[in-house]
C-alpha positions as CSV (number, residue, x, y, z in Angstrom):
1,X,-69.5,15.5,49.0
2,X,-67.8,17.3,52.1
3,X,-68.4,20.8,51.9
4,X,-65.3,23.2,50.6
5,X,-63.4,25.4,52.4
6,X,-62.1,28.9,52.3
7,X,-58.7,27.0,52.4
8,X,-59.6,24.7,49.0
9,X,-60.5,28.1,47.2
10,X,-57.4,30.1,48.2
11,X,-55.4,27.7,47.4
12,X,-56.6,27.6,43.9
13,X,-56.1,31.5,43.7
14,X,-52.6,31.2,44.5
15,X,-52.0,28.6,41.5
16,X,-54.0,31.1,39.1
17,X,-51.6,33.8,40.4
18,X,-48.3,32.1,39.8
19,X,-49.8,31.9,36.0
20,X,-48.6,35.9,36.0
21,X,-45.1,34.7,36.8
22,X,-42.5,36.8,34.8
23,X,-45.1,39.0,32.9
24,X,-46.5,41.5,36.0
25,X,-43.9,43.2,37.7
26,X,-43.6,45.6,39.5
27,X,-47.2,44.9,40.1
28,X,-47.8,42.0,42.4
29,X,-48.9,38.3,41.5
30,X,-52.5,38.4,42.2
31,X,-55.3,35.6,41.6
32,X,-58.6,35.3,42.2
33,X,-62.3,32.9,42.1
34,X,-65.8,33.6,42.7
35,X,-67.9,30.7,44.9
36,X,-71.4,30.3,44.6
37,X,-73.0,27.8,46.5
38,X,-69.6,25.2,47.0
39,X,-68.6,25.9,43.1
40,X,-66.5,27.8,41.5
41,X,-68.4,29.9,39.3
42,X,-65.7,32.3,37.7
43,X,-61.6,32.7,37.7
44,X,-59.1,35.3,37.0
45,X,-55.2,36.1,37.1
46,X,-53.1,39.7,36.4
47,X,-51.8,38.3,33.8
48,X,-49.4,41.7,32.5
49,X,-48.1,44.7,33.9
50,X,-51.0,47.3,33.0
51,X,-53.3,44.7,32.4
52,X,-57.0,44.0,34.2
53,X,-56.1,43.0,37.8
54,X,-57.2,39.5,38.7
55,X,-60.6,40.2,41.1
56,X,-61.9,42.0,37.1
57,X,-60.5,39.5,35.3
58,X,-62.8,37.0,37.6
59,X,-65.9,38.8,37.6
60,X,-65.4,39.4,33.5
61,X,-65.7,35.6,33.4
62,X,-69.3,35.7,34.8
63,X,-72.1,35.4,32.2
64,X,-75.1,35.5,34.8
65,X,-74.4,38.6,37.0
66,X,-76.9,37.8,39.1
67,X,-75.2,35.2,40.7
68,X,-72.4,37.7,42.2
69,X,-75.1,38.8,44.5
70,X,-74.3,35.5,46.5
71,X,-70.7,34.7,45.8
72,X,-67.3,34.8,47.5
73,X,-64.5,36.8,45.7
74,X,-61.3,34.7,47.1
75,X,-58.1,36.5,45.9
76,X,-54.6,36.3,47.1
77,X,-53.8,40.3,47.7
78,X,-56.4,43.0,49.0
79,X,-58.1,44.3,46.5
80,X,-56.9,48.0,45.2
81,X,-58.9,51.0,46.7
82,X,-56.9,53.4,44.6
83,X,-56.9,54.5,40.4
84,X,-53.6,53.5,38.9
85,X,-53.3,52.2,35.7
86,X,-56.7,50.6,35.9
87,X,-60.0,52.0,38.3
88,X,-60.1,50.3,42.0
89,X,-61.0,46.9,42.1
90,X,-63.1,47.4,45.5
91,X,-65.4,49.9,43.9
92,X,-66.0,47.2,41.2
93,X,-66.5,44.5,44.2
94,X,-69.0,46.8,45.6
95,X,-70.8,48.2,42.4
96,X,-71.3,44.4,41.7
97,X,-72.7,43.6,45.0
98,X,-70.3,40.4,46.0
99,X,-71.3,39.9,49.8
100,X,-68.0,38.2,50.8
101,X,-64.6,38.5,50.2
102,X,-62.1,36.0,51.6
103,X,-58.6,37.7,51.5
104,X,-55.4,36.0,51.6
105,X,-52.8,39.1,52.5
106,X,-52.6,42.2,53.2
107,X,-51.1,45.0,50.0
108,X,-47.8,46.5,51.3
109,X,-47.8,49.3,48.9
110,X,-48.9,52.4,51.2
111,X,-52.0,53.9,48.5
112,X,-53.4,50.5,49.2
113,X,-52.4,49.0,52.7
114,X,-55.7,48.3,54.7
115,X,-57.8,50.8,52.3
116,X,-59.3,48.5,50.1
117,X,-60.1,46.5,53.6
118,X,-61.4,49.3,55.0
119,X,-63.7,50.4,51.9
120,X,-65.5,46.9,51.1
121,X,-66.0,46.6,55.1
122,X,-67.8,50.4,54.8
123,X,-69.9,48.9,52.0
124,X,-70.9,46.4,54.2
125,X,-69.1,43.6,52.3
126,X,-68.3,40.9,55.0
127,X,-64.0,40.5,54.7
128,X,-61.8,37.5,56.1
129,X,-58.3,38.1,56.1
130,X,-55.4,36.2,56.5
131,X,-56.5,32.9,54.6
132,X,-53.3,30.8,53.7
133,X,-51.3,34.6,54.7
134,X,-48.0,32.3,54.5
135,X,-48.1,31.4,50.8
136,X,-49.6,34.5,49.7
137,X,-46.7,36.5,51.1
138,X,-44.2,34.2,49.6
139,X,-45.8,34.2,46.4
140,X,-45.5,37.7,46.4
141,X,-42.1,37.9,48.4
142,X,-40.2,40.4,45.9
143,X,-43.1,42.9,46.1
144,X,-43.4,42.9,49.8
145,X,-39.9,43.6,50.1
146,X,-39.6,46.0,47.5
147,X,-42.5,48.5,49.4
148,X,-41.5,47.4,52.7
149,X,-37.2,48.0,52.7
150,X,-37.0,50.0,49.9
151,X,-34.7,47.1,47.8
152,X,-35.2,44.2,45.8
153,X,-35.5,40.7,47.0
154,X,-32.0,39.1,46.4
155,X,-31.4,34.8,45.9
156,X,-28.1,34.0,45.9
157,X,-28.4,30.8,42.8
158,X,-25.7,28.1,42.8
159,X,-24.8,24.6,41.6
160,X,-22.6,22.7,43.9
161,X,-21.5,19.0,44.5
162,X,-22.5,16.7,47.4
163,X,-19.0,18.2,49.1
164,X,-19.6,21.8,48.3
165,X,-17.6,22.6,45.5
166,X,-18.2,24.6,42.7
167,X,-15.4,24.5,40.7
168,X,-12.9,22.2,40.5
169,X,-9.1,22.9,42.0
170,X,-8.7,23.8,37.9
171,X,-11.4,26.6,38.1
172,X,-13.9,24.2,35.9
173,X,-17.4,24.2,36.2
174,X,-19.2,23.3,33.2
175,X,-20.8,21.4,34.2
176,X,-21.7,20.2,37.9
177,X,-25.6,19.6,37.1
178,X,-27.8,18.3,34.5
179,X,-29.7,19.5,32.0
180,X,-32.8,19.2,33.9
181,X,-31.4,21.4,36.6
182,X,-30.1,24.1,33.8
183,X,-34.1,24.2,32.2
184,X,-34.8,24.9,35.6
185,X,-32.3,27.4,36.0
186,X,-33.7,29.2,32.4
187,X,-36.8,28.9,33.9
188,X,-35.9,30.9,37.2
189,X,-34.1,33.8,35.5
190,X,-37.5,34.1,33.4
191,X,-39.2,35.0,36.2
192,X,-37.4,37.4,38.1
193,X,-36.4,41.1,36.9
194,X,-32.8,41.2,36.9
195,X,-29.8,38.3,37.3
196,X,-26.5,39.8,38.6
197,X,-22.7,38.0,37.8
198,X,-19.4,39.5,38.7
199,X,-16.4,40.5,36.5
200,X,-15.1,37.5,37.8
201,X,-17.4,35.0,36.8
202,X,-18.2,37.1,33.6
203,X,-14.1,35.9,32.7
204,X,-14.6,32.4,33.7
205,X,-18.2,31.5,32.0
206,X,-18.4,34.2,29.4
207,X,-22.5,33.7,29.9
208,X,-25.3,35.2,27.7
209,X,-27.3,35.3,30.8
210,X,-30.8,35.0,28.9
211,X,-33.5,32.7,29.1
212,X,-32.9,30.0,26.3
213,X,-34.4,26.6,27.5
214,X,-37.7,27.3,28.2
215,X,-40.6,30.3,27.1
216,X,-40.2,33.6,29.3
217,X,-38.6,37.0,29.3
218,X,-35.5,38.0,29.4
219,X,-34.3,39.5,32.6
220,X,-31.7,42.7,32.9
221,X,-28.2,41.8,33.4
222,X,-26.7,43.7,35.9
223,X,-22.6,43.5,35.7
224,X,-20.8,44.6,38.7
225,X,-17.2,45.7,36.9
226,X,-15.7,48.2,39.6
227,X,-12.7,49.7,37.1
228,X,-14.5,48.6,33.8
229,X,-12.0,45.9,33.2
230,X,-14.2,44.1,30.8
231,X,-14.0,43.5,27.1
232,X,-16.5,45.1,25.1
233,X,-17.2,42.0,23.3
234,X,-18.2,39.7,26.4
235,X,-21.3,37.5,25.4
236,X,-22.9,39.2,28.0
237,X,-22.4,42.7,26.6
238,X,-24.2,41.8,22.9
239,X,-27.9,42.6,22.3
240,X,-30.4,39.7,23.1
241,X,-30.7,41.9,26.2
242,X,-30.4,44.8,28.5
243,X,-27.4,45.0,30.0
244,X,-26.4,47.4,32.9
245,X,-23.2,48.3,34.3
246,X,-22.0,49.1,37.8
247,X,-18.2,50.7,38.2
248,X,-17.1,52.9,40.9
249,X,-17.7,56.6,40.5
250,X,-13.6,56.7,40.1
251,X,-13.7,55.5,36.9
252,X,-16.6,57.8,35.3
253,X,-14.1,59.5,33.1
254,X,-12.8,56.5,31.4
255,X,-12.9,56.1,27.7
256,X,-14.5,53.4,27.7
257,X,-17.6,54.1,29.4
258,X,-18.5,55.8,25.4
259,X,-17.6,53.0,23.7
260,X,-20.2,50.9,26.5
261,X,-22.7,53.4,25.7
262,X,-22.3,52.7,22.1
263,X,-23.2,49.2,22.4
264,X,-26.6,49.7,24.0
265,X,-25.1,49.1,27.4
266,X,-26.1,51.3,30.7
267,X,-23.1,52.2,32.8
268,X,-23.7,53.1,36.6
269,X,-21.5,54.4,38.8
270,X,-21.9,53.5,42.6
271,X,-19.1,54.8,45.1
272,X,-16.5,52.4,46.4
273,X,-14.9,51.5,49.6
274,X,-11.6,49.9,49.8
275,X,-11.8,49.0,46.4
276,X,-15.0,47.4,46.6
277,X,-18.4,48.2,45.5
278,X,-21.1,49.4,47.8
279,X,-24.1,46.7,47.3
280,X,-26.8,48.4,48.7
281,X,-25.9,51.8,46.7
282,X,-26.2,48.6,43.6
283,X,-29.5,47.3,45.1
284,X,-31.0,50.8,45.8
285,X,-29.8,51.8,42.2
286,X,-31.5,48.8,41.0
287,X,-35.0,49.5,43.1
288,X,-35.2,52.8,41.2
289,X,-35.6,51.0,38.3
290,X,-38.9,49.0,39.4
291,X,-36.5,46.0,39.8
292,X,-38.4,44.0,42.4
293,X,-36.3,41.1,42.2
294,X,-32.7,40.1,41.8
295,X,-31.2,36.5,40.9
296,X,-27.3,36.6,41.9
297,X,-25.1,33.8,39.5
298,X,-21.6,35.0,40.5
299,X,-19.7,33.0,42.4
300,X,-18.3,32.1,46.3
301,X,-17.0,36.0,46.9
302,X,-20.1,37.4,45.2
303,X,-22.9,35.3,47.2
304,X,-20.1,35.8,50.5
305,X,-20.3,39.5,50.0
306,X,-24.5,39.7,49.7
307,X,-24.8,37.4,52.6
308,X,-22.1,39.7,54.9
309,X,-23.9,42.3,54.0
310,X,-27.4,41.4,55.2
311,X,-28.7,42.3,51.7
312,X,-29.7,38.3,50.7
313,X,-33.1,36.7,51.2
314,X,-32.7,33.8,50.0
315,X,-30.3,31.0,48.8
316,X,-31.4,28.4,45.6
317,X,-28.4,25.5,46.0
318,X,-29.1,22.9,42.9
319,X,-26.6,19.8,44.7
320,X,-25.8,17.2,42.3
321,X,-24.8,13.6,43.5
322,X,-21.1,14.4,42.7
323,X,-17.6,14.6,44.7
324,X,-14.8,17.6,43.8
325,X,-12.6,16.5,46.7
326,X,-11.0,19.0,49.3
327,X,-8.4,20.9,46.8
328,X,-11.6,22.4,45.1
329,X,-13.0,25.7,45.0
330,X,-16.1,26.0,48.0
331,X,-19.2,27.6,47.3
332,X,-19.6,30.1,50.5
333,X,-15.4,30.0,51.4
334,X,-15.2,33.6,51.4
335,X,-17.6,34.0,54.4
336,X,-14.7,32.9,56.9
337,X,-17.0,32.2,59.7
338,X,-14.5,31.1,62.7
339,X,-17.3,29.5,65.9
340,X,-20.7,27.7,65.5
341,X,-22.6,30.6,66.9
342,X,-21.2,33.3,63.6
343,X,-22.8,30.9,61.3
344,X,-25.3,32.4,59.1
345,X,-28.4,30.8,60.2
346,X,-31.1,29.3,57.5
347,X,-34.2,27.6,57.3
348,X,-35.2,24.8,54.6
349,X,-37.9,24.6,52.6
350,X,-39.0,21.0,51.3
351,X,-36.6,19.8,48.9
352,X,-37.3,19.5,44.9
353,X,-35.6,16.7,42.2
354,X,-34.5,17.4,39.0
355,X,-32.9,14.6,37.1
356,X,-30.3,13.2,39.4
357,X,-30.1,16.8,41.0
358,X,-31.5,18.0,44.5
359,X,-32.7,21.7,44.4
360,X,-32.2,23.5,47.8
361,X,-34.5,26.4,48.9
362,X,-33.4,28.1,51.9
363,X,-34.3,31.6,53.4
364,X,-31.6,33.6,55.4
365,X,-33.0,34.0,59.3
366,X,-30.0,35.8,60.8
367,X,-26.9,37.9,59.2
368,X,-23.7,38.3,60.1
369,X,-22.9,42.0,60.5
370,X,-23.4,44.4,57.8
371,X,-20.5,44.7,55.4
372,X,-21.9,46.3,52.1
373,X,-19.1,46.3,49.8
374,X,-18.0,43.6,47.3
């Protein structure tokens, strides 16, 4: 049997992490095994927010501790060097007297960048860094950004035809994909902290925005609603979950910011330029409140206006094998780039199937220049 290697085990760290999906924030995804000897004697994930951390939840599994004395602690994020809501998970590494530990990335957050490193290697526990660094930074993409700009990581989510449409010349849109693409979609908003619509699209889809087609959390629903034009009794408004508000500071007098209250809803005021809301006021407002990550549903001037802006990371496109024809609404119009060298610059990840449906993944290189209103 070839002989395993720090790749193999890493890798398997990162699929226990992704089990923590939807449940830790705003702590990181985080997995980890123990090696002795070529096997894997012992496994953990953070599995809640609060919860034992991964590298104890692995060394918990261990029923002979006598074999941690010659292990490999593999886990996807340096291990804590700090107490927060549980003790330091290097002090625990040490006390137990693992020899090795095989680290995939580096922790962002500043009471823990390079300190737990720096602790285990004091010990004189022998550390590798930077095992499969790539997909342990994207697996944890939302918390790097969060401690590294100060925001939340944005993906712009739409469902377009083969032509890039997303409505047809009617306004219709229900619905361009199939079901197998919409599970997926439940799926998604499950796992990140908040999805974001317009007032626009609020009047077009009158959406629930909750997670209904497969098991997970509900995320916030952030309404951007500049002059709180909205009726009160918008699906998305009701109580199956948190909804909150943003409207320009002009409006903080009106009557019907009460009545919003009332209803269980937050209201937010944000200032306003040219009769547009300031994203990045909405994105800071939103990092405030330990949201780490932000799913965007609205629609072409929405995902224009985060993209102009330089606030979007990412773009989910779910294409399905379907024509709208040239009179039809196009799903990034709005970013009127005029020459080949404006264009807003991407790069592809490998392409996913569901049903009949192609998903897109694609991560935003270069922005146009900032423009932070909407």
């Amino acid at each position: 049997m070839p002989l395993l290697d720090d790749d193999h085990f890493m890798r398997r760290s990162l699929e226990l992490a992704l089990l923590g999906s939807g449940r830790v924030s705003p702590n990181p995804l985080v997995g980890a095994v123990l090696v002795c000897n070529g096997e894997i004697i012992g496994e953990g994930f953070h599995h809640r927010f609060g919860g034992p951390h991964a590298e104890v939840e692995a060394i918990g599994s261990i029923a002979d501790e006598q074999k941690l004395r010659h292990a490999t602690l593999y886990v996807t994020l340096e291990p804590c060097a700090h107490f927060g809501k549980t003790p330091p998970c290097s002090d625990l590494i040490i006390e137990k007297g693992i020899p090795r530990v095989v680290i995939g990335c580096r922790d962002p957050y500043a009471e823990v960048s390079g300190k737990g490193v720096a602790k285990l290697m004091a010990a004189g526990v022998t550390v590798t860094e930077g095992v499969l660094e790539v997909e342990c930074r994207k697996s944890n993409e939302a918390f790097i950004k969060s401690h590294t700009a100060g925001l939340p990581f944005v993906n712009i989510k739409l469902a377009q035809t083969l032509d890039g449409k997303i409505a047809t010349s009617l306004g219709a849109s229900h619905w361009i994909t199939g079901e197998e693409s919409r599970c997926e979609v439940h799926r998604l908003r499950s796992i990140y902290d908040a999805v974001l619509i317009g007032e626009a699209t609020v009047r077009a889809d009158d959406a629930h925005l909750t997670v209904r087609h497969c098991a997970g959390r509900n995320p916030l629903r952030v309404v951007l609603d500049r002059c709180l034009s909205l009726p009160s009794e918008a699906k998305i408004f009701d109580t199956e979950a948190s909804t909150l508000l943003f409207a320009s500071s002009l409006w903080e007098r009106s009557p019907k910011v009460e009545q919003f209250h009332q209803q269980g809803v937050t209201v937010q005021f944000v200032d306003e330029h040219e009769g547009l809301l300031d994203l990045r006021q909405v994105l800071q407002e939103l990092h405030k409140r330990n949201i780490l990550s932000v799913m965007v549903e609205g629609g072409s001037r929405l995902s224009a206006s985060f993209i102009r802006a330089g606030l979007a990371d990412k773009i989910t496109m779910f294409i399905a094998p379907k024509l709208f024809g040239a009179d039809a609404l196009s799903a990034f119009a709005p970013l009127g780039i005029s020459m080949p060298d404006k264009a807003i610059n991407l790069r592809f990840e490998p392409p996913h199937f569901f049903g009949f449906d192609m998903q897109l993944e694609a991560y935003i290189k270069l922005l146009a220049a900032p423009d932070n209103q909407v």
